[in-house]
N, C-alpha and C positions, 0 to 999 in steps of 0.2 A: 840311234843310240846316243843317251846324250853325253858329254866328255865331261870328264873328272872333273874341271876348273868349273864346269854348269852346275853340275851335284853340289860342290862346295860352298856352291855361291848361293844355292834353294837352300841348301840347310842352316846354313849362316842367318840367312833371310828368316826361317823360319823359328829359329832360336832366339833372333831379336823381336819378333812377333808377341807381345801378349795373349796367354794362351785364352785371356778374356775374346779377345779381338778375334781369334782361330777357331774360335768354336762355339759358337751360342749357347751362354747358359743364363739360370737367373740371376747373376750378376751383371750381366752384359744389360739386360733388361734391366733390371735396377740404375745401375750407371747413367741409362741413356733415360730415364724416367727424372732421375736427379739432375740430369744435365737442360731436358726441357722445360722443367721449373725453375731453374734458376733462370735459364735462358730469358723465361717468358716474365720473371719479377723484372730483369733488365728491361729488357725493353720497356714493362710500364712505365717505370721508372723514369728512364730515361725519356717518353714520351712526355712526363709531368714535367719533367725539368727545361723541355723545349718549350709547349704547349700553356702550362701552370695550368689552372685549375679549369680549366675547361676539357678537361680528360679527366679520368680518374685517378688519383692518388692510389701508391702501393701500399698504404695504411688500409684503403677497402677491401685485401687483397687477405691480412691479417686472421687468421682465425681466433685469437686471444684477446683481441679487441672485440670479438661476440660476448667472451664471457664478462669480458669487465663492464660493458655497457647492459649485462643482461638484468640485473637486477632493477637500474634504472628504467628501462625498457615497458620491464614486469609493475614496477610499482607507478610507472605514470602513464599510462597507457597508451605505450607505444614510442616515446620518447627515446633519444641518443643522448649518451654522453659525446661532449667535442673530442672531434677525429675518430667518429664512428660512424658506420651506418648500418644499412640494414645488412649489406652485403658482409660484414661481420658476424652476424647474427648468424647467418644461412651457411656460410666456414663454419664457424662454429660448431652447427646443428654435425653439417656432415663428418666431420673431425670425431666427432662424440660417437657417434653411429661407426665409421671406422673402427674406433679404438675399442669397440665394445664387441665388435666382428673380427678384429684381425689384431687386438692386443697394439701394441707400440709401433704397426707399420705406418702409419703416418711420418712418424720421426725417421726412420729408417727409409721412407721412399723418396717425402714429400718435401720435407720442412728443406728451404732453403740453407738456414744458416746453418744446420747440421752438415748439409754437403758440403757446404763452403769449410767449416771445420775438418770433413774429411778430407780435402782435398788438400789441408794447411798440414794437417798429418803425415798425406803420403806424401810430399813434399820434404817434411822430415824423416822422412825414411830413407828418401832418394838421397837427398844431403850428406846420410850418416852410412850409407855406401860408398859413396864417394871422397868422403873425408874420414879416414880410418879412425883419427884419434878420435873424433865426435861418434864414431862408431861405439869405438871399444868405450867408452864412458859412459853411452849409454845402456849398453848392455848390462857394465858391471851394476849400472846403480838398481836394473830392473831385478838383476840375481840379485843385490841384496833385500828387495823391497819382498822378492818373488822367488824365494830358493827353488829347485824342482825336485821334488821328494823322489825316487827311486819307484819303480811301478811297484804298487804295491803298497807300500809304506807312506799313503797319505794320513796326515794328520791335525788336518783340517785347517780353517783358512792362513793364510800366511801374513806376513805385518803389514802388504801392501794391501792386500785385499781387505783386510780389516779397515784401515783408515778411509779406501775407498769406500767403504760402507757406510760408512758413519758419515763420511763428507756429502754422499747421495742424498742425506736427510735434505740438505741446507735446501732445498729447491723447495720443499716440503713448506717452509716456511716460507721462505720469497711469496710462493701463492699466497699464502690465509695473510700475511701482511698486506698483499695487494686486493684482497677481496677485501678485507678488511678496513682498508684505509680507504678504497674507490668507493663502497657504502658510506662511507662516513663524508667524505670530502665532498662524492661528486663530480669527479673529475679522474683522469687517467695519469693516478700516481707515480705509475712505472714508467712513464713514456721519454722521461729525463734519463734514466736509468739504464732504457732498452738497449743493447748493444744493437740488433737489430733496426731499432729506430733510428738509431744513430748511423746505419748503413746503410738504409736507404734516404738521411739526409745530408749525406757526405758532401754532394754538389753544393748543396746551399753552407759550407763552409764554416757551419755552426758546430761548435765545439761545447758537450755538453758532459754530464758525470757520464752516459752511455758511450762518448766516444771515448773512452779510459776504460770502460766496460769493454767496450769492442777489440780494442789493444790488447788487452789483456787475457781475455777469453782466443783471442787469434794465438797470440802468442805461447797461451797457454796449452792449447792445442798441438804446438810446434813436442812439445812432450809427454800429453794425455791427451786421448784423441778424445773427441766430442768433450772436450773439458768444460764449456757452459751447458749444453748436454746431458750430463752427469752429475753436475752442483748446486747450477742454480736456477736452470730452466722452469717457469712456473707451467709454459705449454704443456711442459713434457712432464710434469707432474700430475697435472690434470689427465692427461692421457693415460699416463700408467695407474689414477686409481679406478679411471672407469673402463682398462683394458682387465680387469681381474675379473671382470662379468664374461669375456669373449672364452669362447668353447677351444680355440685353437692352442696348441703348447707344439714346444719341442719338447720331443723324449730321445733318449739316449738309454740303446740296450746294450748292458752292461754284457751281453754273452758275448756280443760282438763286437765289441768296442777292448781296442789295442791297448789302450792306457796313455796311446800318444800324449795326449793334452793336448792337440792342435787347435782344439774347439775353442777351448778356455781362453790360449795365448790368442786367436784371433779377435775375439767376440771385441767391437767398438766399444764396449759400455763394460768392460772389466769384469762379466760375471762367469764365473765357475763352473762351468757347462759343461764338464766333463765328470765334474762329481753331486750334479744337480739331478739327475737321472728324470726326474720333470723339471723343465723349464718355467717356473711360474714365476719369476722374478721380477719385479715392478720396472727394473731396470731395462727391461728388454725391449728393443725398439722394432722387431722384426725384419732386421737385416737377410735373416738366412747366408750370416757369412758363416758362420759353425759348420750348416748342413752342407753348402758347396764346398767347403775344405777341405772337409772331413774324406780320409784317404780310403774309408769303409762304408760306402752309401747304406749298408744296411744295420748301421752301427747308429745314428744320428737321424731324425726323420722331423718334418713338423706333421703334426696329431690334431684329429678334431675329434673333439673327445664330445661325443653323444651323450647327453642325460638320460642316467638309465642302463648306459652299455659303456662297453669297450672301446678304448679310442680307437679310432680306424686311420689309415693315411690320408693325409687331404691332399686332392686335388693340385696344387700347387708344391709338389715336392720338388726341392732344388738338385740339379746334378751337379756334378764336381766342375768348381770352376780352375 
């Protein structure tokens, strides 16, 4: 039998435990997915920076450098624009083929600086536990951005959600400016730009407009998560127009669904997924933070929605995390 001070000390134990870490679910996979890609862009990285060019640069590793060089490629047959290659191209290809399969999970599994941004997030979270006043401030500023209508009595989006909507375009244009100016130029416009570029050439100590981008997008993050993400990502635009072809959605059955809103307040990417009843929004990166939240698994599901029929449950349903 074990004594009282043991009991206290497993439950103690088991309370500071993340209940991610206590129990496998598909955030735990997700997590560790996110953590071996970034793992694995480090080390490239860091092997170019020992090595130089006699290794591969993390630029080959890029899948938005497929499509900037793709046009170049197409019209001189077979050619790269500088700090590209082919292994660009072939990211690329696959990114495209994802996002047309599984909608936005790329952004959601794969994309380095998205994690890295999630991770500057919960960092802010952990912060504003810890320091009450940076708490309570920021609560109040989400309740006024974000009121929570009473169950029942929604009435449609509210001023935060609005602005985020309209702030979502700006990525929209980032791309067609960059398609548009690397046809013209011939050369990779963004790459002064890239906040990303600029974080994997941090070592070489070159300060350029993307390391201000980088700053800033981190920072920005500290109080809208995936805030480059969300604004001005031209990846993540391309992704989300050619994820509107892919068969898979979240649905959310309104019989069974409490009216919490937990889905909504979780979702990375600020969409409304509690009064979206299909998930079709460009925004959506295939996290499946909603469906593991969500305190009514039969309430929130992701859907493969067959041509022809009824959506069915896919394969890949998440359990509560």
């Amino acid at each position: 039998m074990s004594s009282p001070t043991s009991s206290s000390s497993t439950s103690r134990a088991t309370r500071r435990t993340p209940t991610w870490l206590r129990r496998p679910t598909i955030q735990t996979l997700r997590r560790l997915v996110q953590l071996g890609v970034v793992g694995f862009i480090a080390v490239v990285a860091g092997r170019h920076v020992v090595l130089g060019d006699s290794v591969p640069s993390p630029e080959a590793f890029c899948p938005f450098g497929g499509l900037e060089t793709l046009y170049r490629y197409l019209s001189s047959g077979g050619k790269t624009i500088s700090h590209t290659h082919l292994s660009n191209l072939a990211l690329f290809l696959a990114v495209a083929v994802t996002a047309v399969v599984a909608r936005g999970a790329f952004c959601g599994w794969l994309c380095p600086f998205g994690s890295i941004q999630e991770w500057v997030h919960a960092f802010s979270r952990w912060l504003q536990r810890r320091i009450p006043p940076l708490g309570r401030a920021m609560r109040a500023l989400k309740k006024r951005l974000n009121p929570r209508a009473k169950q029942g009595a929604y009435v449609g989006p509210t001023l935060g959600q609005r602005i985020d909507r309209a702030l979502s375009y700006g990525r929209y244009l980032v791309l067609a400016w960059i398609i548009g100016a690397t046809i013209t130029y011939g050369f990779m416009v963004f790459r002064d730009y890239d906040p990303w570029s600029a974080l994997l050439s941090i070592a070489e100590l070159q300060v350029t407009v993307g390391t201000y981008m980088l700053i800033i997008s981190l920072v920005a993050s500290l109080f809208v998560e995936r805030a480059w993400c969300r604004y001005a990502c031209p990846l993540g635009a391309t992704v989300s127009l050619l994820g509107r072809f892919s068969p898979l959605r979240i649905e959310v059955a309104e019989s069974a669904c409490s009216g919490c809103g937990l889905c909504t307040q979780r979702c990375p990417m600020g969409i409304d997924v509690a009064h979206a009843g299909v998930v079709t929004d460009l925004r959506c990166i295939g996290c499946l933070t909603c469906v593991s939240d969500c305190p009514r698994p039969e309430a929130i599901d992701l859907r493969l929605a067959l041509p022809g029929g009824a959506p069915v449950a896919a394969p890949a349903s998440a359990s509560g995390d």
